[in-house]
Each structure stands twice: as C-alpha cells, then as structure tokens.
N, C-alpha and C positions, 0 to 999 in steps of 0.2 A: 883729471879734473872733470869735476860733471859739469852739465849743458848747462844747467840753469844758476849754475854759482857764477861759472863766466857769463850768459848772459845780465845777472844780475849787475855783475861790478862795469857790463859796458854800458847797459842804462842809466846807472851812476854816473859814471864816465861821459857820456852825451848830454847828460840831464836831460832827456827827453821821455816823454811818459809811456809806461810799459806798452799801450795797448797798441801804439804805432808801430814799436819794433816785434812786438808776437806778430801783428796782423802782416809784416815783412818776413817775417822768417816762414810764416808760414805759406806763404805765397810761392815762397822760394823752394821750399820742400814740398809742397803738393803734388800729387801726381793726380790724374785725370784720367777717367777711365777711355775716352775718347783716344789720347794719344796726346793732350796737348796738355802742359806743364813742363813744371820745374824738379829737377832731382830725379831719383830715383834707377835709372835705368833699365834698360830689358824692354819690351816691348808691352803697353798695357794689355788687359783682357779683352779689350772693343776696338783695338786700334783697328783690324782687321773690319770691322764692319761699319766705323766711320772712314775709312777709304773706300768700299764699294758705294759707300749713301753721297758720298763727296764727287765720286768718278761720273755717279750716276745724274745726280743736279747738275752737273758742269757740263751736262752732253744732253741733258732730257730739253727739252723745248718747252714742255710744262711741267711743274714743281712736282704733279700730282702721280706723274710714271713712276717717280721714286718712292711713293706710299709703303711696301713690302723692303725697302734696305731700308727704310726710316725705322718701320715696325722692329725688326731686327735688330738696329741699332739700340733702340731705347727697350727692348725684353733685354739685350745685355745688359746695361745699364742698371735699370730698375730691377728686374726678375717678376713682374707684375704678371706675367703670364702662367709661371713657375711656381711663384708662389699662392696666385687662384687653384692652381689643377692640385697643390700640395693642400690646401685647406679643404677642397671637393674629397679628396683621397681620403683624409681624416674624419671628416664628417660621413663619410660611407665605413668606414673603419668602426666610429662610436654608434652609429646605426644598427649595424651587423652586430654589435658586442652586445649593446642593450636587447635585439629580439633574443641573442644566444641564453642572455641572464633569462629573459621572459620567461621563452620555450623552459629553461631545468629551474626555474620556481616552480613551475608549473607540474615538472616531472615530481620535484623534492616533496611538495604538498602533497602528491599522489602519492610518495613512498611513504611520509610519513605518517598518515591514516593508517596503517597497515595494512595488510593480507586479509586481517577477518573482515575488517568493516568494506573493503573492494568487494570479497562475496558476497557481502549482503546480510551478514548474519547478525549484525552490528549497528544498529541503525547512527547515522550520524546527527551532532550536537541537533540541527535543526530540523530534521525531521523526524515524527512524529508517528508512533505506530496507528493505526484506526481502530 
C-alpha cells in the first residue's frame, strides 16, 4: 500500500487538515545534519563536528575559542567554502578557455590569408600599393 493513499484515508479518519499531519510526519522523519532528529539511522555527516563545537563551548570560558569547530561545523553544513573555491575554479577554467579561443582565432585568421599574401606578394584588402 503506498504512503500517501494511507496517509490520506487517516486524515479522513482524524478529520483534521492535511498540513498539520505532513508538517508531523515530517518532523518525524527529518534527519539533521547536526546529529539531532527523527528517523533515519547511521550517524549524520556533521555529527562528528557538532560534537567537537559542543565539547568545545562546554569547556571554553569564552564563546569566541570555539570560532574554528563553529567554522567547520557550518562549511559541513552549508559547503559555502566549497562551493566558493568550486565557482573560483570555473571562472579560471572559462578564462583560460576564452584566451585558448583568442590565441587560435588569432592563429586561424593568420592561416587563412594564405602563404602568398604572409610573403608579401599579395597586398591585403586594406592596404594600398603607392
């Protein structure tokens, strides 16, 4: 039986409006990247580094020693660090690509003038014999 035919017939059943029991179910099956939720099992991907930012406020004296397991925590989290150096990466990638096109326009124009008009024997469209 699938999820949302049974959940339909128990919102029926309850008479009570859908958005309370989605916004329940889904509370219930959340997982958090932190470590802290509902469902799922295994250990999250951050749990490990909201237990050193946790160990660390709980022993620091001031909030601000923890600065670097906060940082950490939340580049897990987010990937804001990640995904800066990945967009830097690309934009030096599309850089490098467009001088690459530059440079062989530059070369192709040259080939395609031919051989006679490079030595000179040829004069080009704009310039003019005396």
């Amino acid at each position: 039986m699938d999820t949302f035919g049974s959940l339909t017939r128990i919102i029926v059943w309850l008479n009570c409006p859908a958005t309370v029991v989605h916004n329940t179910l889904r509370q219930r099956t959340h997982i958090m990247a932190s470590g802290f939720g509902f469902g799922g099992g295994g250990r999250p991907r951050c749990f490990a580094y909201w237990q050193e930012f946790s160990k660390c406020y709980a022993q620091a004296d001031i909030p601000q020693e923890c600065r670097a397991q906060a940082d950490d925590y939340l580049e897990c989290l987010h990937h804001t660090k990640e995904a800066a150096r990945a967009k830097r990466i690309e934009e030096e990638f599309v850089r490098q690509a467009r001088a690459k096109a530059k440079e062989d326009r530059k070369a192709a124009e040259i080939l395609s003038d031919g051989v006679i008009v490079g030595v000179g024997l040829i004069q080009r469209g704009g310039e003019a014999s005396k």
